[in-house]
C-alpha positions in Angstrom: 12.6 -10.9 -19.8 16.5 -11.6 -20.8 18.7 -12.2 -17.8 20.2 -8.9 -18.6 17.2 -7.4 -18.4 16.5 -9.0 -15.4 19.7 -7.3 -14.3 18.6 -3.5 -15.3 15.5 -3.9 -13.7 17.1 -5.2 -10.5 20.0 -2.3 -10.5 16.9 0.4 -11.0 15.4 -0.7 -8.4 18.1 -0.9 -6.0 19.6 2.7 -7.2 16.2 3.7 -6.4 16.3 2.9 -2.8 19.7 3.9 -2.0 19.2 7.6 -3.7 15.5 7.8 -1.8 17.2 6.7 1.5 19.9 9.5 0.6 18.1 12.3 -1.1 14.3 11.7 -0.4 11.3 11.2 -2.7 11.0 14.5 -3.8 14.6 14.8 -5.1 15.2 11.3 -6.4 14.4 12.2 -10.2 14.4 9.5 -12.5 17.3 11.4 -14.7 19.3 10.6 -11.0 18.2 7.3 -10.6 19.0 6.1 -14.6 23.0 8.2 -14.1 23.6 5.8 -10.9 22.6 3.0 -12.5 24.8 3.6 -15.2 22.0 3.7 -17.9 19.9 6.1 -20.1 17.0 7.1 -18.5 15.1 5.7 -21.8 15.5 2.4 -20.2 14.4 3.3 -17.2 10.9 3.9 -18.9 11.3 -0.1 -21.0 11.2 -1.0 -18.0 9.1 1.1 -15.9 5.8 3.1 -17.2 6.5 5.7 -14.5 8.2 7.1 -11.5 5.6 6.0 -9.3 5.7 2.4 -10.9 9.4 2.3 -9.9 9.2 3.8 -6.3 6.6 1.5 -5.5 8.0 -1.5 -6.5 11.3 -0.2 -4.4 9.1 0.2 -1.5 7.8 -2.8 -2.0 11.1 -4.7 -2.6 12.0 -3.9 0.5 9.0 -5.3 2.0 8.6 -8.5 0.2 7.5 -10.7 3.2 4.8 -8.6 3.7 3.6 -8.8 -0.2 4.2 -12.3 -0.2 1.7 -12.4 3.1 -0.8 -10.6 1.4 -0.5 -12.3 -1.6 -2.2 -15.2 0.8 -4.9 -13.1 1.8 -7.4 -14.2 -1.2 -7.4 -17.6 -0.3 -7.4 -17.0 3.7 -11.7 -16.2 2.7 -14.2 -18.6 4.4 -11.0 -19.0 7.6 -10.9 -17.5 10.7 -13.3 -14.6 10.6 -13.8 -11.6 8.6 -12.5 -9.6 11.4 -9.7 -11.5 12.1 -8.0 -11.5 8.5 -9.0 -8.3 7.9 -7.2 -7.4 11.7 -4.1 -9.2 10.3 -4.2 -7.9 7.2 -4.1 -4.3 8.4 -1.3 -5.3 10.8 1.0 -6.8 8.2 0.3 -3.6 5.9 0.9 -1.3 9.3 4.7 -2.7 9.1 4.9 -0.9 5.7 4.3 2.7 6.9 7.8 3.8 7.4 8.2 3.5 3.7 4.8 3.9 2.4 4.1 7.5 4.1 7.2 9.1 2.5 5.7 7.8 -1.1 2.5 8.8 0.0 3.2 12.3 0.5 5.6 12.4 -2.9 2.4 11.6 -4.2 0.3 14.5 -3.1 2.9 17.1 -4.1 4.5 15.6 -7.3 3.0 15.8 -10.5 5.2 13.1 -12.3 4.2 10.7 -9.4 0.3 11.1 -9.5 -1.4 8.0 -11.6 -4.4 7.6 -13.2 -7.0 5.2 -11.1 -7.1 2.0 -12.3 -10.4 0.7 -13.5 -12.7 -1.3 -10.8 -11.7 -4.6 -10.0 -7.9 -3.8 -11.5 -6.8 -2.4 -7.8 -3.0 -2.9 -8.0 -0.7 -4.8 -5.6 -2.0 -5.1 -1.8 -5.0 -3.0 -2.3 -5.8 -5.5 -5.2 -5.4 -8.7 -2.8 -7.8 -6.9 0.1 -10.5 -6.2 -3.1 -10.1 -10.0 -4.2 -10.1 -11.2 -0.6 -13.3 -9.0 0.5 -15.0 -10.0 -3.1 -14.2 -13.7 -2.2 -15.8 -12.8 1.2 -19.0 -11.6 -0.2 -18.9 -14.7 -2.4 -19.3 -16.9 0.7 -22.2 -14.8 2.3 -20.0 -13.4 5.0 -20.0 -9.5 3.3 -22.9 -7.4 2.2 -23.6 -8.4 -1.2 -23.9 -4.6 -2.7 -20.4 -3.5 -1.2 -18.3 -2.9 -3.7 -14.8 -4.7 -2.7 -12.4 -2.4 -4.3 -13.9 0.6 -2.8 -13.9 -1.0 0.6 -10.0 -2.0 0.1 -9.4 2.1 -0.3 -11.6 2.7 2.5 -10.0 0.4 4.4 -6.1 1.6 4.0 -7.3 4.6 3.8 -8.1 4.0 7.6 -4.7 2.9 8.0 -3.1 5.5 6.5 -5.1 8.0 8.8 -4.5 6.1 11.6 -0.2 6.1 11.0 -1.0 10.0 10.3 -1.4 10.8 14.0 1.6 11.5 15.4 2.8 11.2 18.2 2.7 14.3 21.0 5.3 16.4 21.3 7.3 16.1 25.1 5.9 19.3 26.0 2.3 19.0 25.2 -0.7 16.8 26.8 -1.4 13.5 25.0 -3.9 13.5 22.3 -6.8 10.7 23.2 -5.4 7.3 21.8 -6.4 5.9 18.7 -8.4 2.8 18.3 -6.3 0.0 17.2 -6.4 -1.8 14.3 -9.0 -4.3 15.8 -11.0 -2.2 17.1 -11.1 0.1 13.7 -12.0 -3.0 11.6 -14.7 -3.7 14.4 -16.5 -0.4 13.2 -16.0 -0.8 9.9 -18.1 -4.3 10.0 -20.5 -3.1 12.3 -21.1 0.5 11.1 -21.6 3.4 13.4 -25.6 3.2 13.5 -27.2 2.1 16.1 -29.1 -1.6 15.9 -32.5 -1.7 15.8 -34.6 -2.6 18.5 
């Protein structure tokens, strides 16, 4: 890419942020986001396929130190344990949710933001590091062997996502029963619900 490329790319995404911090999701249309960057929205799409290609690279933009730590997560297989990456993986990815929920739900209700699923083993961006991680787990004997990785990364934020879904209770009402944390949610994940056999 041309350094002036570089450059509309960069101003995209950073008109992108500001107008979702101002307006929201659901009114930051990419006709918006292409007149405050001073461009047509034609180049909006040279340089993104889609509206959700360019919110999520905003959100994640904004979170790079958490991409760059999952980007790690791959080669963290064979350390620690299982239980412990995947704890600290969910952690990191739990610092995201302040931006991630408001995309999330942009998703559900707008059309020009739902994507096609990407084919197995293709997962994009930190759900694609967890599948590579947990595959590379299952390569060193430490995973089931006939889990399939990529739907155990969705199953697995899709925890998380649950989990940041509970909010919290209102002054006036009782308490709902805590959550488990992280830890203990990846604990019954690996172990299953079932009891062991005698």
């Amino acid at each position: 890419m041309t350094p002036r490329g570089t450059a509309t790319r960069t101003k995209l995404v950073d008109t992108t942020i500001r107008l979702v911090s101002e307006l929201g999701y659901a009114k930051t249309t990419t006709r918006a986001i292409a007149q405050a960057a001073g461009v047509a929205e034609g180049t909006l799409y040279r340089h993104f396929p889609d509206k959700a290609a360019l919110f999520a690279e905003a959100v994640m933009q904004q979170n790079q130190h958490v991409v760059d730590w999952i980007d790690t997560l791959p080669a963290r297989a064979g350390t620690a344990t299982v239980k412990a990456n995947l704890t600290d993986c969910l952690t990191q990815l739990a610092a995201l949710r302040a931006d991630i929920l408001p995309l999330e739900l942009a998703i559900l209700t707008d059309p020009e933001l739902a994507r096609v699923a990407p084919p197995p083993g293709a997962l994009p961006g930190p759900p694609g590091r967890l599948a590579e991680y947990l595959r590379a787990e299952q390569k060193l004997g430490r995973l089931r062997a006939d889990a399939d990785p990529d739907h155990g990364a969705v199953v697995l934020l899709a925890l998380l996502f649950g989990m940041a879904m509970n909010p919290p209770p209102a002054p006036d009402q009782e308490a709902l029963p805590a959550l488990p944390g992280i830890a203990d949610t990846v604990d019954i994940i690996l172990k299953g619900l079932a009891p062991t056999p005698n």
